[in-house]
PADOZA-103088 format. One record per residue (C-alpha): x, y, z. Coordinates in steps of 0.2 Angstrom, whole numbers. Each point is the difference from the previous one (the first is absolute). Layout:
NODE       X       Y       Z
NODE       X       Y       Z
...
END
This chain:
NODE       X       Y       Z
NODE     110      39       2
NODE      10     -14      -4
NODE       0       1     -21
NODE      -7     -15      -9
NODE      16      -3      -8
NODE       8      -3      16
NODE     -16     -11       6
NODE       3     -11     -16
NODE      18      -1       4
NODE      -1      -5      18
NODE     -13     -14      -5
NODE      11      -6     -14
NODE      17       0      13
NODE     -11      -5      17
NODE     -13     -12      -6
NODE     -17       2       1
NODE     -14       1      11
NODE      11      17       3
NODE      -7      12      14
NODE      10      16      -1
NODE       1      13      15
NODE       4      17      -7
NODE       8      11      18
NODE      -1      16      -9
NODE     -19      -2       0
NODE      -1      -6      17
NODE      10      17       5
NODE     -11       8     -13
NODE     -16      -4      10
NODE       8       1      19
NODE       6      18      -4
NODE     -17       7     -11
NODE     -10      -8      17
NODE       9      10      11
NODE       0      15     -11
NODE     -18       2      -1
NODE      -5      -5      18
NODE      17       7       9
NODE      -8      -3      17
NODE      -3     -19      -1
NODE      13     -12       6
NODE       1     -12     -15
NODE      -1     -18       7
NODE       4     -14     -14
NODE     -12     -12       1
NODE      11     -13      -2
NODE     -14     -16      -3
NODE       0       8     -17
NODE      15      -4      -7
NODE      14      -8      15
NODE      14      -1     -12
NODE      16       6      11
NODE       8       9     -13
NODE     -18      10      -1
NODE       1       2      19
NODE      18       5      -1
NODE      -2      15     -14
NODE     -16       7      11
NODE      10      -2      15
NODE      14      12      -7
NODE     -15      10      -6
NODE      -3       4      18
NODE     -17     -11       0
NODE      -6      -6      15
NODE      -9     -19      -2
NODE     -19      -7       2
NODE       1     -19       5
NODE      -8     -14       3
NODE      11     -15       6
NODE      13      -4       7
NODE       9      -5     -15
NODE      -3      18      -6
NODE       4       8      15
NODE      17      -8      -3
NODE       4       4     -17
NODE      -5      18       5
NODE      13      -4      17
NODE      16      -3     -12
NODE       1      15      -7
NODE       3       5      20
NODE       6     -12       9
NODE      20       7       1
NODE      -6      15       8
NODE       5       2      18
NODE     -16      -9       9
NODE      -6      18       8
NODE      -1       8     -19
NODE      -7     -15      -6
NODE     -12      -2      14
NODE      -6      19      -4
NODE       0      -3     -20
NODE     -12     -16       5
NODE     -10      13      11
NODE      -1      15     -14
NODE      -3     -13     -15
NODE      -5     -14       1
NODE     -22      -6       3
NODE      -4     -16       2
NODE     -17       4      -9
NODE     -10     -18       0
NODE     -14       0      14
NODE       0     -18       4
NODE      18      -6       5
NODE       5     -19       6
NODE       3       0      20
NODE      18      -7      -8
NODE       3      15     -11
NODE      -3      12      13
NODE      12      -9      12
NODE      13       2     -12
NODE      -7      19      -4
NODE       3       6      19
NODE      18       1       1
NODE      -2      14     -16
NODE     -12      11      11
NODE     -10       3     -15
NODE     -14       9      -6
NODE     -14     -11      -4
NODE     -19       0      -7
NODE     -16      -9       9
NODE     -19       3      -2
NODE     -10     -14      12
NODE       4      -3      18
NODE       9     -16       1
NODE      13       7     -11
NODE       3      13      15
NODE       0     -18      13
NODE      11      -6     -13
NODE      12      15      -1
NODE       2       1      19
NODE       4     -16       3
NODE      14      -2     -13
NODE       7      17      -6
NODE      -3      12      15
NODE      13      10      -8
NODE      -9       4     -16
NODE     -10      17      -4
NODE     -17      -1      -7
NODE     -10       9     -15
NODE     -20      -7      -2
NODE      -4      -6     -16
NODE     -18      11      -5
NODE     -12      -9     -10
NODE      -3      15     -14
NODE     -10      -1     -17
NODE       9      -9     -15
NODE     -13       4     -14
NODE       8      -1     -17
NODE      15      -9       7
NODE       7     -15     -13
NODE       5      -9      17
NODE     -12       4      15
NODE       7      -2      15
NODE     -12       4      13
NODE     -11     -14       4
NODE      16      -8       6
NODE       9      15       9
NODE      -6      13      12
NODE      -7       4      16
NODE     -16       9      -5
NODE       1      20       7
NODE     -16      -5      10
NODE      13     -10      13
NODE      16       8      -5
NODE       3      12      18
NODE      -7     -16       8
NODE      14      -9      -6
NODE      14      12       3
NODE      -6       2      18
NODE       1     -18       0
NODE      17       0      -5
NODE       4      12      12
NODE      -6      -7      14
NODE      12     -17      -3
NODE      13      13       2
NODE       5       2     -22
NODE       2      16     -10
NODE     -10       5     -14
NODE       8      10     -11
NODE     -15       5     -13
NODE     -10      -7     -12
NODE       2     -11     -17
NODE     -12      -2     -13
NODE       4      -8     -18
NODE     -14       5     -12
NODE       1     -15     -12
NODE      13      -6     -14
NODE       2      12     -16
NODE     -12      14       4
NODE      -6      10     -11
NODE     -15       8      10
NODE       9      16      10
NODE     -16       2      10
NODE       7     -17      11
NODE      14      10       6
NODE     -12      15       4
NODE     -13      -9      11
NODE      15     -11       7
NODE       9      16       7
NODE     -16       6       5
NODE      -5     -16       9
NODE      19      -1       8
NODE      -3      20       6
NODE     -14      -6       7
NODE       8     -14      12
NODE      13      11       4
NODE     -13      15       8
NODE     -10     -15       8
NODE      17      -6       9
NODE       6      17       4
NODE     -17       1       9
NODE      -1     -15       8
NODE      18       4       8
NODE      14     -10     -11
NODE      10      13      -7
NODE      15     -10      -5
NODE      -2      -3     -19
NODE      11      11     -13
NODE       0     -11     -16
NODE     -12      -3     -13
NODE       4     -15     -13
NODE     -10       5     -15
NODE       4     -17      -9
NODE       2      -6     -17
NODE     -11       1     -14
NODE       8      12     -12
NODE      -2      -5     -16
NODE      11      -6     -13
NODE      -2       7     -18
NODE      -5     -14     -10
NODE     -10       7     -12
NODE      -7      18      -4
NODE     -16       0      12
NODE      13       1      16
NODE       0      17       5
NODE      19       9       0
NODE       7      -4      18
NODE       1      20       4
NODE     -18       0      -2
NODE      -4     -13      15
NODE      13       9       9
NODE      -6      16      -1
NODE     -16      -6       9
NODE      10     -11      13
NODE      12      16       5
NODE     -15      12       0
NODE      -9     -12      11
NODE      14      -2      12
NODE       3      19       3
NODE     -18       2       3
NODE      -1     -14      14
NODE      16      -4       9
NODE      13       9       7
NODE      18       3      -5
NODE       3      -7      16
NODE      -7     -16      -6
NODE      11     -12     -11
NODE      -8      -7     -17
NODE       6     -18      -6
NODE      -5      -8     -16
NODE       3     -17      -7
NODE       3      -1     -19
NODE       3     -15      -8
NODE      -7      -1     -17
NODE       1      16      -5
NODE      20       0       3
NODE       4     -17      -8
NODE     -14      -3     -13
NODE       6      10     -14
NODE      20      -8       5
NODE      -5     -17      -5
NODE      -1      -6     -19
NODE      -2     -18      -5
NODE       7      -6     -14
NODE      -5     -19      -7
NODE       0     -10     -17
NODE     -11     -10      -8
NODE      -2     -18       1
NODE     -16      -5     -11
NODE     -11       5      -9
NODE     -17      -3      -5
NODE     -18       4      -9
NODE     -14      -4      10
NODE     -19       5      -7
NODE      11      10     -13
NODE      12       9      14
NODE      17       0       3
NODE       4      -5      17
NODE      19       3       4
NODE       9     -11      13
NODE      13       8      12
NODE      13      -6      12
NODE      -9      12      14
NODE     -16       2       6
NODE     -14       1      15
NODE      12     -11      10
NODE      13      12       0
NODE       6      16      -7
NODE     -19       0      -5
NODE      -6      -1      17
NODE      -9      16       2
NODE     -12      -4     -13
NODE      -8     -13      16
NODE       9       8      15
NODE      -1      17      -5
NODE     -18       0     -12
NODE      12      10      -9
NODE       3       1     -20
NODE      18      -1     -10
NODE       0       7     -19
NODE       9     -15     -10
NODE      10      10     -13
NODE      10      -9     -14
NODE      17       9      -5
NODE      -3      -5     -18
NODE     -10      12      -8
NODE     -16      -1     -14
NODE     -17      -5      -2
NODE      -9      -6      15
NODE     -14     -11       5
NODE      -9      -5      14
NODE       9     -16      10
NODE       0      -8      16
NODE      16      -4      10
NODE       3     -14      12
NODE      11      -3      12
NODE      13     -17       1
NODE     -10      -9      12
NODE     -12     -14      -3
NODE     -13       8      11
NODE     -14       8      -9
NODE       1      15      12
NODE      16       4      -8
NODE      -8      16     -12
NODE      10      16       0
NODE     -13       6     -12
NODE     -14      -6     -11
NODE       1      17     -10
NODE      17       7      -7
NODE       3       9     -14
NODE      17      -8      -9
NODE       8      -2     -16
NODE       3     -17      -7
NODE      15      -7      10
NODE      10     -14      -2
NODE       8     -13      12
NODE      12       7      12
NODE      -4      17      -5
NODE      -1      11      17
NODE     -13       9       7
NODE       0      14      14
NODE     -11       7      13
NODE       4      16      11
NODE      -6       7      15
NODE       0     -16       9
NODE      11       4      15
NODE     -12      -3      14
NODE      -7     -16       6
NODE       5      -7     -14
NODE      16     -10       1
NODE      -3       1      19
NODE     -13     -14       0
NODE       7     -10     -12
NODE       0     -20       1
NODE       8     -15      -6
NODE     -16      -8      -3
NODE       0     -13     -14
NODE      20      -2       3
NODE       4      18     -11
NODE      10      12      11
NODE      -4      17       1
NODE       9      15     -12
NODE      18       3       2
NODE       3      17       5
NODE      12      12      -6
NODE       4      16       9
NODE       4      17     -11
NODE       6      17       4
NODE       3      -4      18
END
């Protein structure tokens, strides 16, 4: 981790707000995912955090990529696009997943000339596919429980496994490929039993095609979700994985290749924001603390992501409870409302870690301030 002396430094020579990308942790977290599930094709999920130089160390990682646009399709594509176009066409093939459901007709006429392998869940989207990329390969999207989930995804996603065969048939009979089955259950999971009853339920739609004659699917894509370690209730990764590789074994194949698609839990704890303070106030006898980053930007999460960032102060002694805003003139802009800091001065700064992962991704320029500046270390 990036020492706090070195975070002080870089804000002092960079400016702040300061978002700082440590690439030793995103290589950290790549290689501990592939150590404890060795059978799972890591998939970056690049909507997390699409900063090229992120892409670029993954890349050299030997990732393969998880997107959702065009414009992240291409960021992924320039890492590759000097290979010779047959080994780049392949590469496409073996790593790349376009993994949103719903795509524009426009999107997938520029897909087409990739070949690539796509996601749908309803039956327009396989009109939809057919008409403008022919040349893609398919994985349905299964509507699978996301109970405990800080971001459920399924009321919005999924085919539910009642009309999953009737789908791929479907799909079929318009002439496409499917190749298998996704599933994603839900953002920063902490309940293992959603991987255990999505596997199942994927099992099950795998038997149910094999009976109903389509025996052409030999991938399973088993999603995101894995947690991030934000604070001490997050079971240790190894745990979850444990249950996700014993889960595997049990129901598919060797035969059959297994995809995954992390994002936060490969960039969340790369990410460190440093900011300053720019006022400061008591109101109803509380400090409130005014920062030059907030819910519009770095901060993001805390509305995007219903997710929590620790404000820790480098300066050290007696705390009390405060509240710290962010520099908008929007009353939405609270980082937190509850933050236990020492008594800090104007321009003294102020950090948060483990804010790698929609985070900087979603930030704005809402009220006229620009988002953090980002520094890259230990590329």
């Amino acid at each position: 981790m990036v020492t706090l002396t070195r975070l002080q430094k870089l804000a002092k020579e960079h400016g702040t707000p300061l978002f700082v990308i440590d690439h030793d942790a995103l290589r950290k977290n790549y290689r501990a995912f592939r150590r404890h599930l060795p059978r799972v094709q890591v998939y970056y999920a690049v909507k997390a955090n699409p900063d090229p130089a992120i892409v670029r160390t993954l890349y050299l990682e030997g990732s393969s990529f998880d997107v959702a646009s065009m414009p992240e399709f291409m960021i992924v594509h320039e890492n590759i696009k000097d290979l010779p176009a047959k080994q780049r066409q392949d590469w496409i093939w073996d790593k790349i997943i376009y993994a949103n459901p719903t795509k524009a007709t426009e999107t997938l006429e520029q897909l087409n000339q990739y070949k690539p392998l796509v996601t749908f869940d309803n039956l327009e989207e396989i009109r939809k596919i057919k008409r403008h990329a022919p040349n893609a390969g398919l994985a349905l999207r299964l509507q699978v429980p996301n109970t405990g989930a800080m971001v459920e995804l399924s009321s919005k996603f999924g085919a539910s496994p009642g009309e999953a065969v009737d789908l791929i048939l479907e799909a079929d009979k318009a002439g496409l490929v499917v190749e298998g089955i996704s599933f994603h259950v839900g953002s920063q999971t902490t309940n293992f039993a959603n991987y255990v009853q999505a596997l199942s339920l994927t099992a099950g739609v795998f038997k149910e095609a094999k009976d109903r004659g389509y025996t052409k699917m030999n991938l399973v894509d088993i999603g995101g979700g894995f947690p991030a370690p934000y604070d001490a209730t997050v079971k240790p990764f190894r745990e979850l994985a444990r249950v996700v590789k014993g889960e595997l074994d049990r129901l598919f194949p060797p035969e059959i290749q297994i995809l995954a698609e992390p994002g936060r839990f490969l960039v969340a704890t790369a990410g460190i924001v440093v900011a300053k303070v720019i006022g400061k106030a008591v109101r109803d006898g509380k400090t409130c603390y005014y920062i030059d980053d907030g819910v519009y930007h770095t901060y993001s999460g805390v509305i995007f992501d219903h997710c929590k960032y620790p404000i820790r102060a480098f300066k050290k002694g007696p705390t009390s409870l405060c509240s710290v805003f962010g520099p908008t003139c929007d009353a939405l802009d609270v980082v937190s409302m509850a933050e236990n800091l020492p008594d800090l001065a104007r321009d003294e700064f102020v950090y948060s870690i483990n804010i790698g992962a929609y985070s900087h991704a979603s930030s704005t320029y809402f009220n006229g301030f620009p988002p953090a500046k980002v520094v890259h270390v230990n590329q």
